[in-house]
N, C-alpha and C positions, 0 to 999 in steps of 0.2 A: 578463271578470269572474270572480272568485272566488269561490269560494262560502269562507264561515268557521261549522267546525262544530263542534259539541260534542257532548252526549247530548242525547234525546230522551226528552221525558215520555210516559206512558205514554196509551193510547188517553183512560183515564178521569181521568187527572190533568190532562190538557189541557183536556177538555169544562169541568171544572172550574172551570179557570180563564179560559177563555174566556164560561163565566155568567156570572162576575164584572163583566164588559164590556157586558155585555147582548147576547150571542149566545143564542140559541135555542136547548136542547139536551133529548134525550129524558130520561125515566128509566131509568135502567140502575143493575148491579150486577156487580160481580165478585168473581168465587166461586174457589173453588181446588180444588174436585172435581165428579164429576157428578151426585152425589144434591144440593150444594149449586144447581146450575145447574137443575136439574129444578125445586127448592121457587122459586126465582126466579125461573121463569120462567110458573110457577104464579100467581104472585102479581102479578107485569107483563098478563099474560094471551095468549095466544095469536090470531096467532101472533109468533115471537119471532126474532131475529135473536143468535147467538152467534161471538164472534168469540177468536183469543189476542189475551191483552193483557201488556204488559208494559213499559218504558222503555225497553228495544232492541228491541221488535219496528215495523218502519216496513214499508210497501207491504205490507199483508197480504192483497191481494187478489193481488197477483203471486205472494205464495207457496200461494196456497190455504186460507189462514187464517180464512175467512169463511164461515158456511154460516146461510142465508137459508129465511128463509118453513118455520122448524120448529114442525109443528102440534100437536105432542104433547109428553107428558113423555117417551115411548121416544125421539122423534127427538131432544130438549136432549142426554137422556143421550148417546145416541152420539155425536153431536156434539163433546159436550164433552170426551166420552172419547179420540174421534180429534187433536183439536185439542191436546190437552195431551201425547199421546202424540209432536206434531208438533213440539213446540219443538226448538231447537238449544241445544249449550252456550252459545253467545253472547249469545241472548235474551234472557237474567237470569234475573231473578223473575218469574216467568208467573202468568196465573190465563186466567179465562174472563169475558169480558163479556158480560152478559147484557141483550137493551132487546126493548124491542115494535118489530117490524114497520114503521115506514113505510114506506106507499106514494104516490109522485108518478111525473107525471108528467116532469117536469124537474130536471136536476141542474146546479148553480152551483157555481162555485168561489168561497172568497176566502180572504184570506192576507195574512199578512207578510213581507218582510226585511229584512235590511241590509244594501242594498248598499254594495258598496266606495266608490261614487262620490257617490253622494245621498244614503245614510244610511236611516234607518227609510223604510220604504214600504210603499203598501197595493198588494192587488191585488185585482181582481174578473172574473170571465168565467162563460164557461159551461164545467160539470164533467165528473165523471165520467169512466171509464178513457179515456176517447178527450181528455180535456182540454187534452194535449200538442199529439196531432194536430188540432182544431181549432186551439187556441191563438186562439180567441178572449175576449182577455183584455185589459186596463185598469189603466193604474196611476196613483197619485197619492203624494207624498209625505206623508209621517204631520208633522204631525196632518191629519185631515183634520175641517173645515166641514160642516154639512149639504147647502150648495148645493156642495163638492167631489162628495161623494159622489153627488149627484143625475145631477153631469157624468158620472161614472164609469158607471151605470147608463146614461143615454142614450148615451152612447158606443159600446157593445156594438153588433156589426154584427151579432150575433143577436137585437136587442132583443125585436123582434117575439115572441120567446120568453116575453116578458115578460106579453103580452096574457093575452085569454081565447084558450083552449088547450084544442083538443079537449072540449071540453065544462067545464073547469076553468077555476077563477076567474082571473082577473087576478092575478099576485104584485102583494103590497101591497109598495109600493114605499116608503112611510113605514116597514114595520118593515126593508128592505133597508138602507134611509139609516141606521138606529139601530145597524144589527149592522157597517154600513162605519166609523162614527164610533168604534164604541166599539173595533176593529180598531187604528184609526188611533192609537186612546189609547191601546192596549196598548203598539204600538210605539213609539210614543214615551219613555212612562216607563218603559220596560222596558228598558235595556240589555243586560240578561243574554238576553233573546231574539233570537235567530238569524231564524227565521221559524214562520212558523204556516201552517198547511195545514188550510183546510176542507174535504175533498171528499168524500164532495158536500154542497155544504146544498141538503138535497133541498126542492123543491119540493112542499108538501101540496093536496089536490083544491081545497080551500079559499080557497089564496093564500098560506098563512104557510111561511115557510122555516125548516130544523128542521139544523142541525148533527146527522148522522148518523153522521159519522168524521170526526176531526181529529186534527192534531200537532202536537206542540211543540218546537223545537230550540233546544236554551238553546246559549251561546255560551260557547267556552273562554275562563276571563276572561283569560290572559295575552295576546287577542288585541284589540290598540287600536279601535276602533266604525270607523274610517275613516284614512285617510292624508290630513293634513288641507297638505301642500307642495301650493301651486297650482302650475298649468301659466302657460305662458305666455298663453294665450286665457284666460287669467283675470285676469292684469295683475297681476304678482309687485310690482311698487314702488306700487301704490295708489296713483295719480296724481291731483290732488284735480282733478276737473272745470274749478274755477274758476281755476285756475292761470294767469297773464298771461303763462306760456310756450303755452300753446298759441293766444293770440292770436297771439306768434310767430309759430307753425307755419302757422296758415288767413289770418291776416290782415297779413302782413308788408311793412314798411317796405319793404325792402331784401332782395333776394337774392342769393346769391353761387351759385355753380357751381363747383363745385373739382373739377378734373380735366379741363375743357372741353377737347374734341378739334378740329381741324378734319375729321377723318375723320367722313363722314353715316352711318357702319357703328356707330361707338363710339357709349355711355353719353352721353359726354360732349359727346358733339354734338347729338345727341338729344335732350337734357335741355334745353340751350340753347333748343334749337330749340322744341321745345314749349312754353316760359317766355315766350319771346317772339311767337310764333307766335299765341298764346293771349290774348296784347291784356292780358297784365300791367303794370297802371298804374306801380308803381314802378319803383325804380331796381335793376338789372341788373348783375350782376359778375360774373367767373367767373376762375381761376386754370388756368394752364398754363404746363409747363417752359420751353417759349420766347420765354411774354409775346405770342405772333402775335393776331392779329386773326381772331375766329371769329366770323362772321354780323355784322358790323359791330359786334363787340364786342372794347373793347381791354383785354385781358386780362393778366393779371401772374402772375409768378413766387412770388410770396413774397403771403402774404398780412397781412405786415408796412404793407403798398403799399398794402393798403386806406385807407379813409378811417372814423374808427372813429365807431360811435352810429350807420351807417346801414344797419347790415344785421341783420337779425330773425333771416332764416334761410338755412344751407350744407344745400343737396344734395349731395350727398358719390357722388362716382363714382371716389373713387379707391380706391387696392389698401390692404387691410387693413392691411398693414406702416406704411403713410400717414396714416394716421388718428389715432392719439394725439396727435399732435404736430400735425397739422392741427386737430382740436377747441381745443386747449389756445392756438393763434394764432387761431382765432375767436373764442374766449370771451374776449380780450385783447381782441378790437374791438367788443365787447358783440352779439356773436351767442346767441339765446337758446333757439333750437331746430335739431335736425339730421335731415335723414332721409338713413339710409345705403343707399344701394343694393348697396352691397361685400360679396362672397360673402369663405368663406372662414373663417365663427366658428361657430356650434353646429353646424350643419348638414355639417362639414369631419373631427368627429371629436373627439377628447378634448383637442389643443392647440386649437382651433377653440373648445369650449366655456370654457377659462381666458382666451383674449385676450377672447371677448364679455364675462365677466366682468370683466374688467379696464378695459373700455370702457363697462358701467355703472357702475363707480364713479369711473371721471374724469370720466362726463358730469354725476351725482348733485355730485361735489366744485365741479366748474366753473357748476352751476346751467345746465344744458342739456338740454332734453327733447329724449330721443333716441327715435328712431322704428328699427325697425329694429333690426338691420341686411339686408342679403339682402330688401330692397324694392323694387318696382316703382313708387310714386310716389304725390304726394300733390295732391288737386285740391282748389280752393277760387273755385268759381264766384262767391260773393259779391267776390272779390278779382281774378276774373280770371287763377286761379293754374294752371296746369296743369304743374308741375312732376312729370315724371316719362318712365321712360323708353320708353312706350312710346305710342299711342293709343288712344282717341277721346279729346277732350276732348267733355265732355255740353255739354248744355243747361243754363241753370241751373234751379232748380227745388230741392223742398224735402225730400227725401229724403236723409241721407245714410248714405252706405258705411262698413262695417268688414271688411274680411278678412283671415284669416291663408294666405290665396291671392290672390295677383295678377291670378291669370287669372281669377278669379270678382269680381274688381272692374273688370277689363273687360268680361266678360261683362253686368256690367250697366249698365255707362255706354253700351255698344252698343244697349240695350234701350232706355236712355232716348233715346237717337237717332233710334229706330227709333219709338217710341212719340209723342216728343212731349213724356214726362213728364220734368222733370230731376234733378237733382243736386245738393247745396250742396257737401257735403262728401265725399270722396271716398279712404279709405288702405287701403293694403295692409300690414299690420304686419310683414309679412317673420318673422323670428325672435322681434318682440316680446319682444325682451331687455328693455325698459325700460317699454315703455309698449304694452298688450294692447288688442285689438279691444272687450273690456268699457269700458276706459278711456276708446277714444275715442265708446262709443255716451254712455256718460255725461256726457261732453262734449255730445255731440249732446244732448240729454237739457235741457241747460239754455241748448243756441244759438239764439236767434231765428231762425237762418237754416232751420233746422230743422225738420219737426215730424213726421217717422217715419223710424225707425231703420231699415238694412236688412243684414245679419252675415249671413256665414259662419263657422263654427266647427267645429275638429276638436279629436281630443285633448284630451276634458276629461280630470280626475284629480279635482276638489276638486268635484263637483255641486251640493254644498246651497250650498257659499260662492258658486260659480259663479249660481245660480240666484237665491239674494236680490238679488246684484247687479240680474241682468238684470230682475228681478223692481222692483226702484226704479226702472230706465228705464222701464219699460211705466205706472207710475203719471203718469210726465208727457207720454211720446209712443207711439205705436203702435211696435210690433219684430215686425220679421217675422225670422227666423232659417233660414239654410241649414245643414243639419249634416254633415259628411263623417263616413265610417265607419258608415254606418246598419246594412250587414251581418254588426255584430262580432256573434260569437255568447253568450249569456247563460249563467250557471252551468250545469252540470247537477250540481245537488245530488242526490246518491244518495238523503237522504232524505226531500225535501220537492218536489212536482209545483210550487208556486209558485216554489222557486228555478229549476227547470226552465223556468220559460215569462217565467222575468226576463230580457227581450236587454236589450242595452244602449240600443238604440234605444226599445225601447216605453218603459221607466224614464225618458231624457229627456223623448221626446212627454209621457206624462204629467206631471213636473214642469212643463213648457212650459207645460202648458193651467192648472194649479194659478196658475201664477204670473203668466197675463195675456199670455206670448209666441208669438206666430203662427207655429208652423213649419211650414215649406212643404217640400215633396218634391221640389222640379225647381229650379232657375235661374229659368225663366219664371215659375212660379207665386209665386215668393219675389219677385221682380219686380213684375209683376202684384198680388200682394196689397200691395205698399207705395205703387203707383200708385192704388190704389183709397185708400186711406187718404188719398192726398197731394189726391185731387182731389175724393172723393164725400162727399157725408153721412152723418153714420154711422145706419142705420136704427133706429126707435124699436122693433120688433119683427119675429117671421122672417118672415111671411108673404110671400111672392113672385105677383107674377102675372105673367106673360110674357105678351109681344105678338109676334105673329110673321106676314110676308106667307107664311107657307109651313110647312105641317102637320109635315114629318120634322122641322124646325129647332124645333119647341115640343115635340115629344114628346122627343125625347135629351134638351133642358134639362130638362124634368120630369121626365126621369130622374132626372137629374145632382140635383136636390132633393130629390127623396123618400129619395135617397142618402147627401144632407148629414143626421148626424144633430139638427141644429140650426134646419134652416131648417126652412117649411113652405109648401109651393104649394097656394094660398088658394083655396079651392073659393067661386068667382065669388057673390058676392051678387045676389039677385035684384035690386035695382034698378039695379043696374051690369049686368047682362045686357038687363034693357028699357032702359037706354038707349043700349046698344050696339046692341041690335039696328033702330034708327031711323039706326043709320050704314052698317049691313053690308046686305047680300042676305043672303037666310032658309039661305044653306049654308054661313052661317060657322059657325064650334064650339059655337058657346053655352055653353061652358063654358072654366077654363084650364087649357091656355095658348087662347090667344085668337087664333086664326087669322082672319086676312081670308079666307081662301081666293079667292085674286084678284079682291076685290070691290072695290078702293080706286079711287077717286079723287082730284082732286088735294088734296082736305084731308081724305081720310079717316085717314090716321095719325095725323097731328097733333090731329085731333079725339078721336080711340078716345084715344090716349096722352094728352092732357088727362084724361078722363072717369076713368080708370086712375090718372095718378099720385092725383089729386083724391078719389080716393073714400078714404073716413075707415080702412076693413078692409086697404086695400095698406099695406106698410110698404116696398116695394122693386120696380122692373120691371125685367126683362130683356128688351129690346128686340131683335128680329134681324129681318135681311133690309135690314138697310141696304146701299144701293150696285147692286141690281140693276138701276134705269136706269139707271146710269150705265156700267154693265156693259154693258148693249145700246147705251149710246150709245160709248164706244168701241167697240164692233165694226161700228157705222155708219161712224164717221168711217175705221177702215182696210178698210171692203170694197170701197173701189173706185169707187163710187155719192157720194159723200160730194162737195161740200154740194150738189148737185141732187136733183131729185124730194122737194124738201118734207127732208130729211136735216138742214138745218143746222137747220131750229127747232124738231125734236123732239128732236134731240141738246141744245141748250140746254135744252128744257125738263125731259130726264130729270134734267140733273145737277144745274138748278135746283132739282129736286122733293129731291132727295138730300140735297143741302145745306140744306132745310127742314126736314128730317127730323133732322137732327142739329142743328141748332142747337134745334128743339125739344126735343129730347130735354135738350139743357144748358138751355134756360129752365125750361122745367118742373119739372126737381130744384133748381135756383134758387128757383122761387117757393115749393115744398112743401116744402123742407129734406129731400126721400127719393132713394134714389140712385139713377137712373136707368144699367143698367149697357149699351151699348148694343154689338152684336156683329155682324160681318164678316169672313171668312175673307179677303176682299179688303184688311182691313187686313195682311196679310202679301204676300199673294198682287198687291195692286195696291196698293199704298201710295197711289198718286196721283188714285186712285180718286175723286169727288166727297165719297161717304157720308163714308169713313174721314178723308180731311186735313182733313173740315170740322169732326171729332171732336178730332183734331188741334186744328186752330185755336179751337176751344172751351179748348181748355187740358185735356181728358179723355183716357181710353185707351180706343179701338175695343180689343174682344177677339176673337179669332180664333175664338174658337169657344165657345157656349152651356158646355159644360160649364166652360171654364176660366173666362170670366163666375161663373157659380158658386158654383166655391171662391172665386174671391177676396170676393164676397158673404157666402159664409160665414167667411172670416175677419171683415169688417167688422164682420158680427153677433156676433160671439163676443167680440170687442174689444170693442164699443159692451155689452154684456152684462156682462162680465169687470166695466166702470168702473161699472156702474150696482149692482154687487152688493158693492163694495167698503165 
């Protein structure tokens, strides 16, 4: 990211107009000698704070510009004397500002830019010289909402900052929300604005936050706000959702295979092979130079030989050079969508980018939604379609795929395998010459087969366009988003700390959360949070109570909460503790999370987790310890001893009790409408385990582990939130 800069308003010209917004700022004066700074600061009162000022003077604390806590008129004087004596030629027009003294405890950042990619932005964190190196900090794009801004505060992983504080009041968070909103309106209707730099707004004993030092960087106008060419992962042809070309594509009459091998090594066998393999109901074609017969398909030369009006959609496994002329003999047989697997066009170099081009406008002329090219393949469980060249085909189920990576669309259809939870639709856009990973969530967006998004995406360029988009998907289905390039580094504007703490990544995150899309940090977690969307209810508020057979596994999860800025772990009501405590022995927790401390018997989980989901204050449980008899009942059945001395009918009854336990857990979010998240490491570790496939056969996702439980909880809340504030 770039920073774009121009001049800088002066210390006093900025407060200025940052009033104007309803920022909080002291009174002050600038003087342009030292008897002048002396009668003003007389008049401010003691003690006084003098600083240079000027329209080029920026970082004046790095330069020594600043001298603090002066209690007399002798100390202004010198002051003011050193300080003007200190300017450079480059400074300008200097004077001396002159304000009273605040003192706080704590110091905040906040700020404007414009970035190159999303356009106007706000920023908020915690200040002061070290601001860089915390870099705890928050962004949102401009304008920002009262309930934007409220996100941005609770977001802060110093919030706690925010409390009572050493003996000082609470910051009022009401006048923080007014000084982020009216931020947010500066940048907006201000084009000529570059960014704005509050540092600090100091914290007063009181609560109120006071603009102490700011700046202003106005923008050289011959410099455009943004570069408004989208990327590919932005979907350059605006492919209108409801298009009866991508019934085509997911739901096709007929498919052809062009380039079919008999080699099990090639594309072209592969593809076949998977087509069929996959329990695709319709009719099946495929093209090869010698017409042979590949997997008991009799295959042709020419695809003149076809039979026309039956085929929707060509997988394309042949060589680049082949393909114009191969489209242009599909679309004569009313073929209406193509996905290319053929390397060899952007990705090959500069004649590589002219032929892609050339092959979007014969697929545009010919009426062919082209996917691709340089693709790995396209699934459509509703059809039965697994067209592509490589594995798993998923499960079906109601989640579907966009990636501008192949491998990360495996990665997830492996997940849904492994999980249980499935798939509807499934592409890898390859080069997304024609048709971008937004295109097809939009798609998804309006499929019944459908009802949450799950993308990866690199290489934005266009932000604000990129984000309305995704920003309309999130209004009809939940989107969870994977983002490559997290660790590009952010401007370092020389003269503003807010361009300095702008990465590229926080800028997204923030637009993310503004706009209603779940971004997750790993594979699994982006997984996991679309599996939760696809199977749980979304809760009506944060509060959490965890239930757990085993003290270490309740306290990590209550970590992993007090962690989330958004959830909250429900300090146990007293009548939900007396009537827990009529199920437990007197050494359970009495408090949550909610330990048995090995007191159960055989209905005491299912009773505690009724009492739990049912009580009016839970909005959410997170259940663990699922699977440990069943865990000692395989180690029964392989020690040797197995089925005598009484072995075989306590081995049934652990994995009976197991499989109670989880189908309770799905009745009970059933009946209450709250999501019950239910956790085992043995879902990894022993998939076959009782607890875990019974979670499985519920149709939900066992989580491996309490913290990841969690996050995906706190997505659900922040989505079911997002909708409810809209």
């Amino acid at each position: 990211m770039t920073a774009v800069r121009g001049r800088t308003l002066s210390e006093a010209a900025s407060k200025a107009l940052l009033a104007g917004v309803g920022v909080a700022v002291v009174d002050e004066v600038v003087v342009h000698d030292a008897d002048s700074a002396v009668v003003a600061a007389q008049r401010l009162g003691f003690p006084v704070v003098a600083k240079l000022c000027g329209d080029a003077v920026a970082h004046k604390t790095e330069r020594g510009l600043v001298r603090l806590r002066l209690a007399d008129g002798d100390a202004v004087r010198t002051a003011a004397t050193e300080l003007l004596a200190a300017a450079r030629s480059d400074d300008g027009d200097v004077g001396v500002l002159v304000a009273p003294m605040v003192q706080g405890a704590r110091e905040l950042i906040a700020g404007t830019l414009r970035d190159e990619r999303f356009g106007p932005t706000v920023m908020f964190g915690v200040g002061g010289v070290a601001a860089e190196a915390i870099a705890d900090v928050v962004f949102r794009p401009a304008p920002l909402t009262e309930a934007d801004a409220a996100s941005m505060i609770a977001q802060l992983r110093s919030r706690a900052l925010l409390d009572a504080f050493r003996g000082e009041a609470p910051v009022d968070r009401d006048q923080l929300v007014r000084t982020l909103v009216g931020l947010g309106r500066l940048a907006a209707e201000r084009g000529d604005i570059a960014s704005v730099d509050v540092n600090p707004l100091l914290v007063t004993s009181d609560g109120r936050s006071v603009a102490v030092d700011a700046l202003v960087e106005l923008r050289q106008p011959d410099v455009p706000a943004r570069p408004g060419a989208p990327t590919c992962d932005e979907g350059a042809a605006g492919v209108d959702p409801s298009d009866v070309r991508f019934q085509a594509l997911f739901q096709p009459r007929g498919v052809l295979i062009a380039g079919a091998s008999s080699h099990p090594g090639k594309f072209g066998f592969v593809s076949l092979h998977n087509v069929l393999a996959g329990g695709y109901a319709g009719r099946v074609f495929a093209t090869n130079p010698k017409g042979e017969h590949v997997l008991g398909v009799a295959t042709v030369a020419d695809v003149a030989d076809l039979p026309d009006g039956e085929i929707d959609l060509v997988f394309v496994c042949t060589p680049a050079s082949a393909n114009e002329q191969l489209l242009r003999a599909c679309a004569a047989k009313g073929v209406r969508a193509a996905f290319l697997t053929s390397a060899g066009y952007a990705e090959a170099g500069d004649d590589g980018v002219r032929a892609q081009r050339q092959l979007v406008a014969l697929a545009d002329e010919l009426g062919i939604l082209l996917i691709g090219p340089n693709g790995q393949g396209v699934v459509s469980t509703p059809a039965k379609l697994c067209a592509q060249i490589v594995a798993p085909y998923p499960p079906a189920g109601p989640i579907g795929v966009a990636s501008q990576s192949g491998n990360f669309v495996s990665s997830f259809m492996n997940l849904a395998r492994q999980t249980g939870v499935g798939i509807s639709r499934a592409v890898s856009a390859g080069n997304a010459a024609a048709v971008g990973v937004v295109d097809l969530l939009e798609f998804y967006a309006h499929d019944p087969a459908t009802t949450v998004g799950l993308a990866y995406l690199e290489g934005i360029t266009d932000g604000a366009a990129l984000m309305r988009r995704l920003g309309a998907v999130t209004e009809l289905i939940p989107l969870v988003v994977l983002k490559g390039g997290s660790t590009e580094g952010g401007a370092r504007a020389a003269a503003s700390h807010t361009g300095a703490l702008a990465t590229n990544d926080a800028v997204f995150d923030g637009a993310c959360r503004q706009h209603g899309v779940c971004r997750a940090a790993t594979v699994e977690e982006a997984f996991e949070a679309a599996a939760t969307f696809a199977t749980q209810p979304p809760p009506h508020g944060p509060s959490v109570a965890v239930l757990t057979t085993a003290g270490g596994w309740g306290v990590v999860t209550a970590d992993a909460i007090a962690g989330d800025a958004d959830l909250v772990l429900l300090e146990l009501p007293d009548d939900l503790r007396q009537k827990i405590d009529g199920l437990l022995p007197a050494r359970w927790s009495r408090n949550n999370p909610i330990d048995c401390a090995g007191g159960e018997r055989r209905d005491t989980v299912p009773d505690v987790m009724e009492l739990v989901a049912h009580h009016p204050d839970v909005d959410a449980v997170v259940y663990l310890g699922l699977g440990i008899q069943s865990n000692t009942a395989r180690m029964m059945r392989e020690g040797g001893f197995y089925p005598d001395h009484g072995l075989e009918r306590i081995v049934e009854y652990h994995e009976r009790q197991d499989r109670r336990f989880a189908e309770a857990a799905h009745e009970l979010s059933v009946a209450t409408g709250k999501p019950i998240l239910t956790v085992s490491e043995l879902a990894v570790a022993d998939p076959e385990n009782a607890g875990p496939a019974t979670v499985r056969a519920t149709g939900r996702i066992c989580y491996p582990s309490g913290e990841r439980a969690v996050r995906a909880l706190g997505h659900l809340w922040r989505d079911q939130r997002h909708r409810a504030g809209r």
